[in-house]
ZAVO-485957 format. One line per 4 residues: for each residue y, x, z of C-alpha. Coordinates in steps of 0.001 Angstrom, whole numbers, plus 500000, padded with zeros to 6 digits. Layout:
BEGIN
Y X Z  ...
END
This chain:
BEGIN
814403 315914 127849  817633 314680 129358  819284 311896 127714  822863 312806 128977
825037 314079 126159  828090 317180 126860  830929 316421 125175  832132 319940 123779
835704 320677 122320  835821 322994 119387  839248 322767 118378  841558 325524 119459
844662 324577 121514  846519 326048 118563  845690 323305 115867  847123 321020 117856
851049 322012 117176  850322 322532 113784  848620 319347 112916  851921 317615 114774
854277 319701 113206  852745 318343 109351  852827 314691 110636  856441 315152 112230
857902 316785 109089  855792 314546 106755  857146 311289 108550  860470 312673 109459
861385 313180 105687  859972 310222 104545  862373 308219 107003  865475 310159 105899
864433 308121 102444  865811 304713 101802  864051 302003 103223  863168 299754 100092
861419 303442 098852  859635 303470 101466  856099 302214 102443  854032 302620 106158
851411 300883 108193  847690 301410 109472  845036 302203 107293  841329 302174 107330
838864 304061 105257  834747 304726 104858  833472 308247 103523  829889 308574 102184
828001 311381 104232  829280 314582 103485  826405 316717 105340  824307 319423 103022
822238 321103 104835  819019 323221 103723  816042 322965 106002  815172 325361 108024
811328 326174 107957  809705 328634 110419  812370 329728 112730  811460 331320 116088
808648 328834 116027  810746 325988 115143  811589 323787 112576  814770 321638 111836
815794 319225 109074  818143 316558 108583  816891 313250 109245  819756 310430 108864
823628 310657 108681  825912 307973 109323  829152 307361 106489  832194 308403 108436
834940 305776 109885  838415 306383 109739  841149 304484 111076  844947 305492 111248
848277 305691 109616  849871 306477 106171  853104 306534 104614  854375 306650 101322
857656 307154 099670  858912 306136 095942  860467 308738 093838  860888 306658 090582
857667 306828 088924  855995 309627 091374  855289 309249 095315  854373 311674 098063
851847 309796 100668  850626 311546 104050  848530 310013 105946  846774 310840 110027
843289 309593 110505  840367 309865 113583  837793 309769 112079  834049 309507 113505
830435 310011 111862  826808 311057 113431  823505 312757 112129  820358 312692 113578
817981 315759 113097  813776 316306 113456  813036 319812 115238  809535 320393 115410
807684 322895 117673  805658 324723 115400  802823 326265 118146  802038 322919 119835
802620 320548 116867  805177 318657 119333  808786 317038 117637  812063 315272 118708
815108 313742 117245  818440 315715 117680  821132 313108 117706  825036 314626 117271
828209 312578 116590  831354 314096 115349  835130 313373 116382  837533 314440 114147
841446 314401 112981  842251 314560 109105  845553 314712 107771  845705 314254 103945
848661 314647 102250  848586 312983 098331  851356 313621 095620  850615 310539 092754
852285 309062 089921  852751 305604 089658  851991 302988 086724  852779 299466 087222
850093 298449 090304  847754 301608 089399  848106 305034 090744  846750 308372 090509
846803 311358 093330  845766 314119 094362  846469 316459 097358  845044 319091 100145
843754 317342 103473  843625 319310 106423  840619 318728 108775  841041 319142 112613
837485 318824 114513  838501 317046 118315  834867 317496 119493  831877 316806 119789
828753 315461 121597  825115 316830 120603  821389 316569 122084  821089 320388 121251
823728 321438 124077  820575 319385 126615  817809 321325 125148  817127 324634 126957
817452 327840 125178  819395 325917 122145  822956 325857 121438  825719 324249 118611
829001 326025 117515  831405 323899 115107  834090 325492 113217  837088 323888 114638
838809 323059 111249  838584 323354 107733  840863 322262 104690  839825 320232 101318
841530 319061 098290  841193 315084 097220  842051 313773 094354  841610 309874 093215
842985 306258 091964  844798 303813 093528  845359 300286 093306  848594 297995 095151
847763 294571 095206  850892 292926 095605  853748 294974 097578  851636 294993 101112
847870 296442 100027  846960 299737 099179  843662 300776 097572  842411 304019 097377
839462 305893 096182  839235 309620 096597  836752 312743 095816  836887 315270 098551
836263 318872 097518  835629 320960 100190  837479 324434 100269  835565 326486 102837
832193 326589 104115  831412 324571 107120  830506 327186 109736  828656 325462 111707
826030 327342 113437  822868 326519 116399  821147 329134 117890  818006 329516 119989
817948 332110 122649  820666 334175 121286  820081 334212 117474  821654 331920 115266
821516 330294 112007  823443 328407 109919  822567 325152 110118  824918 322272 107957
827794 322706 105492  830186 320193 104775  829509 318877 101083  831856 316681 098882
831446 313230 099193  833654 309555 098369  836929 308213 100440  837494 304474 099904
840522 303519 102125  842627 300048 101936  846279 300002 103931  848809 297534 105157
852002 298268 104601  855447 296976 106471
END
């Protein structure tokens, strides 16, 4: 098999504009604000896998099941403004993760590992109330996928589709140490199904679904 990945893009052009046009007005209002409200720098999380997939047994002669996931990475900005006791905090993240997957061919006994990695853009935006250092949130995030690469797309007869976005709800705790760190912690609910699909010669099945899973995230703020 080769060993050469393809680098596929799944987003649609059109997410693009919107996923700007929720940062622009997020940050735009947020700097209308006075500036001892206001709070923004980079931030940096770790998600546990989020991955559910069921295996799939005896189909066309093949069998696939999840091997290994990686946690997903994320690295970006937030923002957060002070409305007395309550605060509105958006935040744009990249955000990377990988899976590896065992397909066996069920006529000659043979198997191989199936190794994908996932690019994405997420764009939570939190509403929390404040007490003293601690806070609690809770908000939609909107998930933009930017691509990604996959040993199936090398693999004749197979092929991957990934839904190109999908939106969640988080909710969590926080925790400001001092007036420059931000702690979070945040449960992501999924909202839609994944979508995600790989088919062999022309018929397809579904093969993962996005599951909930754990955000911990510190930022720096200037």
């Amino acid at each position: 098999m080769m060993n050469m990945k393809y680098l596929t893009n799944t987003a649609s052009s059109a997410f693009f504009p919107k996923a700007l046009l929720v940062l622009t007005l997020s940050f735009g209002f947020l700097f209308q604000s006075q500036a001892q409200k206001l709070k923004f720098g980079p931030r940096f999380g770790i998600a546990s896998p989020s991955l559910n997939m069921q295996d799939i047994d005896d189909w066309q002669d093949v069998a696939i099941s999840l091997q290994d996931q990686t946690p997903e990475y994320q690295a970006g900005l937030f923002a957060r403004l002070q409305l007395g006791g309550l605060y509105i905090q958006p935040e744009f993240l990249f955000s990377t993760s990988s899976a590896k997957f065992l397909v066996e061919d069920l006529i000659d006994g043979g198997s191989e590992i199936m190794r994908e990695q996932y690019y994405n853009v997420e764009i939570p935006v939190m509403a929390g109330l404040k007490l003293g250092p601690f806070r609690a949130q809770g908000g939609p995030v909107y998930r933009m996928n930017l691509g990604n690469s996959s040993d199936f797309f090398t693999r004749e007869g197979f092929g991957r589709n990934f839904k190109g976005s999908e939106v969640g709800i988080q909710a969590g705790i926080g925790l400001d140490l001092g007036k420059k760190i931000a702690l979070d912690l945040k449960y992501e609910l999924p909202m839609d199904g994944s979508g995600d699909e790989i088919s062999l010669f022309g018929q397809t099945h579904t093969l993962s679904d996005r599951g909930t899973h754990l955000v911990a995230s510190v930022g720096f703020s200037f």
